[in-house]
Backbone as numpy.savetxt, mean C-alpha at the origin, in Angstrom:
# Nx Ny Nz CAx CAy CAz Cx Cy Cz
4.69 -22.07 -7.41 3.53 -21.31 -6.96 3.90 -19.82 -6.89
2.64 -19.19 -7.59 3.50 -17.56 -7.40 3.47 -17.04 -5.97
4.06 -15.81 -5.44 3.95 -15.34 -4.54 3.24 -13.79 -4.51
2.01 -13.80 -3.86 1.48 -12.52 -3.57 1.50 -11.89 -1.87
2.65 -10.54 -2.38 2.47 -10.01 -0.89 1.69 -8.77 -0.75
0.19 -8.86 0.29 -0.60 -7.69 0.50 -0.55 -7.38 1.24
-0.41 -5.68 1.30 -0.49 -4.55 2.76 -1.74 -4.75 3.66
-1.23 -4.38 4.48 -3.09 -3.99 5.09 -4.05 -5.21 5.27
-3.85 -6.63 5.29 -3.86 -7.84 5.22 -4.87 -7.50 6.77
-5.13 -7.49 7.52 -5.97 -7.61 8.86 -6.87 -6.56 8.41
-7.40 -5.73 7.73 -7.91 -4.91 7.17 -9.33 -5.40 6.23
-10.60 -4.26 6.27 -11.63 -4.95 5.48 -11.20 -5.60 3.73
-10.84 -4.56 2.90 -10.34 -4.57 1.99 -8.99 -5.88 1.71
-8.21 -5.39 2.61 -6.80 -6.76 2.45 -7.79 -8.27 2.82
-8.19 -7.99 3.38 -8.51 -9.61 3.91 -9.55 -10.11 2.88
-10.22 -9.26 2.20 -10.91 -9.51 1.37 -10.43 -10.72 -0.12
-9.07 -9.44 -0.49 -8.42 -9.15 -1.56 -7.59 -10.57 -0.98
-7.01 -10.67 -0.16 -5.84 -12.12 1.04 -6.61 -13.76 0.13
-7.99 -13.19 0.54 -8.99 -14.56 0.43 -8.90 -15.13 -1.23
-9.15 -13.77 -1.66 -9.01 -14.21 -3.39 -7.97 -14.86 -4.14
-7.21 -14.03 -3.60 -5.78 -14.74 -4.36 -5.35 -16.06 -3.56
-5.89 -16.56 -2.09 -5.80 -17.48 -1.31 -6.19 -18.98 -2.55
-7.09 -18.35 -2.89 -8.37 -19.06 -3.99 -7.61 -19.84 -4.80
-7.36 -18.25 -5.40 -6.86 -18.87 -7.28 -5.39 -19.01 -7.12
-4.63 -19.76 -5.67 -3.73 -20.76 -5.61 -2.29 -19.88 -5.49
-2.46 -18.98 -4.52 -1.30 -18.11 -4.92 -1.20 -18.49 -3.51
0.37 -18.19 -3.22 1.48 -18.42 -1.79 0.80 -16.81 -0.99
0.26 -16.74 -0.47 -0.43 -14.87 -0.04 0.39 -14.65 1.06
1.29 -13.72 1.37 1.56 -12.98 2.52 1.54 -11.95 2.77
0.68 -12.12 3.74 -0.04 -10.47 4.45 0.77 -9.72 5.63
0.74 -8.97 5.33 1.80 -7.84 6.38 0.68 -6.79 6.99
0.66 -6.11 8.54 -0.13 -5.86 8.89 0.39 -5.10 9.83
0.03 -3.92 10.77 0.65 -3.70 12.07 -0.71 -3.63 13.02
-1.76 -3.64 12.47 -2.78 -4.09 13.10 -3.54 -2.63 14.21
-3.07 -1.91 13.72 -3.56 -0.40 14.12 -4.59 -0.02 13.63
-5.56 -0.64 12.43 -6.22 -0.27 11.63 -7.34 -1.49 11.49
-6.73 -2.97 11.48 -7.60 -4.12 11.00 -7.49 -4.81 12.33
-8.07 -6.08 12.53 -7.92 -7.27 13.26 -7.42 -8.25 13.04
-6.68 -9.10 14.19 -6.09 -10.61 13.41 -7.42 -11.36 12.80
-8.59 -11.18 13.55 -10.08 -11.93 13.22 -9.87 -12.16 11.68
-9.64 -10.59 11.01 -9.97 -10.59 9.70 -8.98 -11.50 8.54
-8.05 -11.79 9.37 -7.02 -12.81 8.40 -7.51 -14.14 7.99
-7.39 -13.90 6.93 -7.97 -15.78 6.48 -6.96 -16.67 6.69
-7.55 -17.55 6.88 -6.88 -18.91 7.40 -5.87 -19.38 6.14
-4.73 -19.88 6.52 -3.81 -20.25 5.14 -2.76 -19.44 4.72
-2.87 -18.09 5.58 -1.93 -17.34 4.54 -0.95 -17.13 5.85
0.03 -16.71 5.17 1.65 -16.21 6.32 1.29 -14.99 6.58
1.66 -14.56 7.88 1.07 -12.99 8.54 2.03 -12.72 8.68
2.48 -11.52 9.01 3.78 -10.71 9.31 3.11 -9.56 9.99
3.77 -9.51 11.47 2.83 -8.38 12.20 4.32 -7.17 11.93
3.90 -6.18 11.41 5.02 -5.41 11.22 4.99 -3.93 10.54
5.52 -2.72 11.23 5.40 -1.60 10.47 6.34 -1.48 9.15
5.26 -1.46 7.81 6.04 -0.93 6.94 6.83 0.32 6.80
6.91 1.29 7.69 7.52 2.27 7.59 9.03 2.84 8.60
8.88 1.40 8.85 10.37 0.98 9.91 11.08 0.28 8.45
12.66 1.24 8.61 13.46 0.89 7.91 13.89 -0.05 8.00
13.98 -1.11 8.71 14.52 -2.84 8.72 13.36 -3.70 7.83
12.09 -2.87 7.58 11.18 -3.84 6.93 11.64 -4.95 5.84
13.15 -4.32 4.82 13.44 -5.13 4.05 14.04 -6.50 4.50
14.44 -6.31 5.71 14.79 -7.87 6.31 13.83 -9.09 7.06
12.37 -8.43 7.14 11.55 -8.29 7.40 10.75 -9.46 6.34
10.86 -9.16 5.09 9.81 -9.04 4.42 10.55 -10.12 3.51
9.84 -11.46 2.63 10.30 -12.88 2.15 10.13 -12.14 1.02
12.06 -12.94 0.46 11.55 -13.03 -1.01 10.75 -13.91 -2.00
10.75 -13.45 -3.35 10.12 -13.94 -4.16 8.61 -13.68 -4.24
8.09 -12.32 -3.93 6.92 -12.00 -4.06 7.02 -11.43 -5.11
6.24 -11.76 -6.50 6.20 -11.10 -7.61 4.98 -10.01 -7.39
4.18 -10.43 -6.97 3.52 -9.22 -6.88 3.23 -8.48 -5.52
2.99 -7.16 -5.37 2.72 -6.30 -4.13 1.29 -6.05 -4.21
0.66 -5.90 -3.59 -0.42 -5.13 -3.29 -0.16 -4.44 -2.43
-0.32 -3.03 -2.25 -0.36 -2.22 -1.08 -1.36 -1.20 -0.69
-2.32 -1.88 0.34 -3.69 -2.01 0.53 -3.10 -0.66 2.05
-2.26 -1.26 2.75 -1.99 -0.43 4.15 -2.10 1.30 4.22
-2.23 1.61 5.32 -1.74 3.04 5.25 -2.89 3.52 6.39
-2.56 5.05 6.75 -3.14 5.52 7.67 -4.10 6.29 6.70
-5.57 6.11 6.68 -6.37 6.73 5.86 -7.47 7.50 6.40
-7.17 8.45 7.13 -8.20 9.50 8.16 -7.37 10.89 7.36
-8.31 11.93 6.35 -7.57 13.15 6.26 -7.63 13.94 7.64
-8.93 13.79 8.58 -8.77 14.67 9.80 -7.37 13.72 10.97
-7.70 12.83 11.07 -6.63 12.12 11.52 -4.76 13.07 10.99
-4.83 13.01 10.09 -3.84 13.28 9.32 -3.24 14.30 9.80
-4.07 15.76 9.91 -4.08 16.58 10.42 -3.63 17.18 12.32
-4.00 15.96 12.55 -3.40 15.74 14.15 -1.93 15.19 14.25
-1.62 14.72 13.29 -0.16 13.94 13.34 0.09 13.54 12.07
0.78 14.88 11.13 0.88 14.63 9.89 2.19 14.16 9.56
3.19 14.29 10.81 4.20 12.94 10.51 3.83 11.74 10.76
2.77 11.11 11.90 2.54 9.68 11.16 2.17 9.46 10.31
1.28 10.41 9.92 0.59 9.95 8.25 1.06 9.78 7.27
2.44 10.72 7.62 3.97 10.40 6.01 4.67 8.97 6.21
4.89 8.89 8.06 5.30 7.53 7.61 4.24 6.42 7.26
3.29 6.35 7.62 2.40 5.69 7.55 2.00 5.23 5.55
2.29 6.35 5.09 1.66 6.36 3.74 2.54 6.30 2.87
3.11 7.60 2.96 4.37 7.80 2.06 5.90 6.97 1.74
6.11 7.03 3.63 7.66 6.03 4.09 7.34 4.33 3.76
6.16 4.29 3.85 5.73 2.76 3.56 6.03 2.60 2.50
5.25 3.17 1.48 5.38 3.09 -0.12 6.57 3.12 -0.26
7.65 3.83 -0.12 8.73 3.92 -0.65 9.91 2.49 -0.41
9.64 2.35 0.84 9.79 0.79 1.37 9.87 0.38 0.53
8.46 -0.13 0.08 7.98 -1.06 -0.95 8.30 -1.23 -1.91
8.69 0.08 -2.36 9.41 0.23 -3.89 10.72 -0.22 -3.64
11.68 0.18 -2.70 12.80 -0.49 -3.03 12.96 -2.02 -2.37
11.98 -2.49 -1.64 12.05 -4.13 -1.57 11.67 -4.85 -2.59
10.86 -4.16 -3.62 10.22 -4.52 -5.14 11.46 -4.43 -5.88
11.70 -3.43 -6.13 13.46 -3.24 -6.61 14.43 -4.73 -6.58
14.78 -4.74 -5.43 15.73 -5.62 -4.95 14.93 -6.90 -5.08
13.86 -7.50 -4.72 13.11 -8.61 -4.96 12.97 -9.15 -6.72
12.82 -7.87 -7.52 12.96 -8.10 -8.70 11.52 -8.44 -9.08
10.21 -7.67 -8.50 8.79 -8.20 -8.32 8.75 -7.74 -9.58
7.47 -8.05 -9.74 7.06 -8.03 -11.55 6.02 -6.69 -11.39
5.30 -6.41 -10.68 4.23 -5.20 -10.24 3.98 -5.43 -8.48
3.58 -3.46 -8.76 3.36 -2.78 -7.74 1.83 -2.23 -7.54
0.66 -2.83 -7.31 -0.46 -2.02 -7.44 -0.48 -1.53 -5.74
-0.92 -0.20 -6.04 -1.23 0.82 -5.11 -2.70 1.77 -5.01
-3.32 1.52 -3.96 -4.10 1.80 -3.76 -4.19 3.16 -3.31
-4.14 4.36 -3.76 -4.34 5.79 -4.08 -5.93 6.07 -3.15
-6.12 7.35 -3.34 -7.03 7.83 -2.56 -8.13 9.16 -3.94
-9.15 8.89 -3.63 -10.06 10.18 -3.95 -9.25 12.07 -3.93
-9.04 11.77 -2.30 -8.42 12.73 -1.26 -7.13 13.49 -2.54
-6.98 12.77 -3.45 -5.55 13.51 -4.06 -6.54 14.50 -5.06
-7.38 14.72 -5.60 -8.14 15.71 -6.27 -8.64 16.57 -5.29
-8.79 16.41 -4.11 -9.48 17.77 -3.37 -10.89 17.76 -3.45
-11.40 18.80 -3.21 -13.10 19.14 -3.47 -13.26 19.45 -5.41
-13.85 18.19 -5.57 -14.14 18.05 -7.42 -15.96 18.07 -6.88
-16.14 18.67 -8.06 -17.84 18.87 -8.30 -18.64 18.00 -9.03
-17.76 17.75 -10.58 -18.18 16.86 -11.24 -17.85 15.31 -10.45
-18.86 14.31 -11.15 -18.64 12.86 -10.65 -19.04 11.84 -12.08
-18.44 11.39 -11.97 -16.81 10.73 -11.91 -15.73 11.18 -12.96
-14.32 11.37 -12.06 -13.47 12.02 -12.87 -12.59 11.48 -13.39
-11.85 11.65 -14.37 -10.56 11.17 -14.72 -9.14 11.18 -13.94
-8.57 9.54 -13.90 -7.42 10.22 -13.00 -6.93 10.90 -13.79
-6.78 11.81 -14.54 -6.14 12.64 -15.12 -6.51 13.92 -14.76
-7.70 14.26 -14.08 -7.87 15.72 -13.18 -6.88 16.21 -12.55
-7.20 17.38 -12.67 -6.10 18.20 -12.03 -6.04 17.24 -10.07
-4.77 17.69 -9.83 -4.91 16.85 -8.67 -4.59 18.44 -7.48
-5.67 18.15 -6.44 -5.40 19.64 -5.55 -5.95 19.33 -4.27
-5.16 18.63 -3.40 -5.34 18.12 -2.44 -5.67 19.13 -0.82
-6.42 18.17 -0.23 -7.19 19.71 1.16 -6.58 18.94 2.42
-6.00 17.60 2.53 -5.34 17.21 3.59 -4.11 16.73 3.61
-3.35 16.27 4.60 -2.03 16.12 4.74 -2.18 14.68 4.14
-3.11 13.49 4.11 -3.49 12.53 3.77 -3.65 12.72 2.44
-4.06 13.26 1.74 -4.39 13.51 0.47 -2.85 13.93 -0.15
-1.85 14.72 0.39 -0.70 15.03 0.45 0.08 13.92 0.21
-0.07 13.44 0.71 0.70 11.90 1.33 0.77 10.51 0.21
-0.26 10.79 0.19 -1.42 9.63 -1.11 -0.22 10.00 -2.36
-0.50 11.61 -2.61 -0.47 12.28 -4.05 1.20 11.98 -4.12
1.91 12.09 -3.08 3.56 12.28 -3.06 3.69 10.41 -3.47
3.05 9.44 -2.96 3.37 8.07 -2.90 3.08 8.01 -4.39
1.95 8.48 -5.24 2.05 8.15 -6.44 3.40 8.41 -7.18
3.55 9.90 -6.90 4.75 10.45 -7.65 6.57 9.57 -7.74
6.53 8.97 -6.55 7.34 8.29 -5.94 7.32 6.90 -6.83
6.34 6.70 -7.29 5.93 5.36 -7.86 6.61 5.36 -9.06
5.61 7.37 -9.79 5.88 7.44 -11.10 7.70 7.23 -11.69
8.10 8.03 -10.12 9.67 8.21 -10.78 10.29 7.10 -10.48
10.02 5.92 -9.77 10.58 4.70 -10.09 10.03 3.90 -11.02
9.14 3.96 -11.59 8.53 2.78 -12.70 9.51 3.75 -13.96
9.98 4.81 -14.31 10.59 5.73 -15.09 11.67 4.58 -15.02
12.54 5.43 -13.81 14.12 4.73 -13.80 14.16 3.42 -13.42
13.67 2.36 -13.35 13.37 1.17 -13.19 13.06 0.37 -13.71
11.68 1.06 -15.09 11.11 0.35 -16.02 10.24 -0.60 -15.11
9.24 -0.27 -13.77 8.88 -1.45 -12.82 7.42 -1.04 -13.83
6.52 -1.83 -13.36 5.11 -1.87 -13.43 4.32 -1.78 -12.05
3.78 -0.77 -12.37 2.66 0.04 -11.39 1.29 0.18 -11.53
């Protein structure tokens, strides 16, 4: 049975995303710190892990054999951000990076990451290419834009899929 592990799992979106792959027969474990979602929102069936991804022990933390990541989590308020723009790095940034090297060491097959609008800034036209210039107006948008980059330069030296 494969293994899917999703962020943000107590969350509208994770619990959503938890249920689907619950479906089409996958092992789902959801990781959560629950600052953001409810246990309510966890579907029934799957392994929970109440736990900050941005605490460095997460890798002992966290079961192997998840080929795939989803990483749904993160602190996603740009005014928020702005009040405490070191939680928002660990929250966003320190998480992701986590992730990448428990993906690393797990030997997962992909990393999908859930990015933000917030990394283009104020755009006029609708709808843009991710290939727009990227010109971010919050520390959240900051945060988002650095986790991609982080991605880019490990799927480089890694050869991972992102």
């Amino acid at each position: 049975m494969k293994k899917v592990l999703i962020t943000g799992v107590a969350g509208f979106i994770g619990s959503h995303v938890a249920k689907k792959f619950f479906r089409e027969g996958y092992q789902v474990i959801g990781i959560d710190d629950l600052t953001g979602g409810s246990v309510e929102n966890i579907p029934n069936g799957i392994e929970f892990i109440r736990a900050d991804l941005s605490d460095s022990s997460i890798h002992q933390i966290l079961p192997p054999g998840c080929s795939l990541i989803l990483h749904l989590a993160g602190q996603s308020s740009g005014e928020i951000s702005f009040d405490n723009p070191v939680l928002d790095l660990q929250k966003n940034t320190i998480s992701t990076i986590n992730l990448i090297q428990y993906g690393i060491r797990n030997k997962s097959k992909r990393i999908v990451y859930a990015s933000s609008m917030s990394v283009y800034g104020e755009v006029e036209d609708l709808p843009i290419s991710e290939l727009h210039q990227t010109s971010p107006l919050s520390c959240y948008g900051v945060g988002k834009l650095s986790s991609e980059g982080y991605l880019k330069v490990f799927q480089n030296q890694y050869r991972l899929r992102f």
